[in-house]
Steps between C-alpha positions, in 0.01 A plus 500: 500500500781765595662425153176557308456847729838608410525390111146698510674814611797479322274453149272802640805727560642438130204540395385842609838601598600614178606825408250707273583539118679833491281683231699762275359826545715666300353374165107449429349370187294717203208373345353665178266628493444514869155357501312233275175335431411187275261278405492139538684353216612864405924573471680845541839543473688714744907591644627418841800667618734445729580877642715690811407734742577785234322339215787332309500215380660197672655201249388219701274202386196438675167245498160574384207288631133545475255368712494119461240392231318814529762707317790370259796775450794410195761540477536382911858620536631877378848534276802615725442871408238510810191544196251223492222564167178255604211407370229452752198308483216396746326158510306601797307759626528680843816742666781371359876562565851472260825478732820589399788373720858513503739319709866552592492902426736721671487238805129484526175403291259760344128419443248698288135468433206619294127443550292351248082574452366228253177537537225192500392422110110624443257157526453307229213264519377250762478145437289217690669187526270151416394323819585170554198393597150465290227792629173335563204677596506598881872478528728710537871523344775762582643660149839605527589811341838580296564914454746623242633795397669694204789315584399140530610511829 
């Protein structure tokens, strides 16, 4: 029992012990333009840079990720020039979010990231599924309904 207490505590302590990722805050990322809306199955194209405190450019390469199957972002990693030229798209709707991360910068990581609005797809039509089982006369069957919208979703 002791050693299960004390390999307990000693996996705790490394654990939550650890020191905090030292975030950069020297450098920041740009996103152009600032703000963006799609719809679902709609692509922009946009710039992500990789900037200072003054504004300058910083010639590091960095990751691009967009929300995981609700937005897809190519190319996912920017050239070494600290520019990254995407094309967006959204496969869901909702408040979405594109990262940008870099690691190993001037002793620290920088993180950036830009809010999304797709909005929901107008309905489309509303379809009732077959029962299973035959309707007689003084019975009674539950219909299952299937809604779609402009988006097949």
């Amino acid at each position: 029992m002791k050693k299960f207490i004390s390999i307990s505590l000693l996996s705790f302590t490394v654990l939550f012990a650890q020191p905090p990722r030292s975030q950069n805050k020297d450098l920041k990322f740009v996103f152009e333009p600032d703000s963006i809306s799609l719809n679902v199955g709609e692509s922009k194209k946009m710039t992500i840079r990789l900037v200072d405190n003054k504004g300058k450019q910083v010639a590091n390469q960095f990751m691009v990720r967009g929300q995981r199957r609700a937005l897809v972002v190519e190319p996912r990693m920017s050239d070494s020039t600290g520019v990254s030229e995407v094309t967006v798209q959204a496969y869901k709707s909702g408040k979405l979010s594109i990262r940008a991360y870099a690691r190993g910068v001037k002793g620290g990581f920088v993180s950036g990231q830009l809010q999304i609005d797709v909005p929901s797809p107008p309905l489309d039509r509303v379809v009732f599924v077959e029962p299973s089982d035959p309707v007689y006369t003084g019975t009674s069957v539950n219909y299952a309904a299937e809604v779609y919208d402009k988006a097949n979703l």
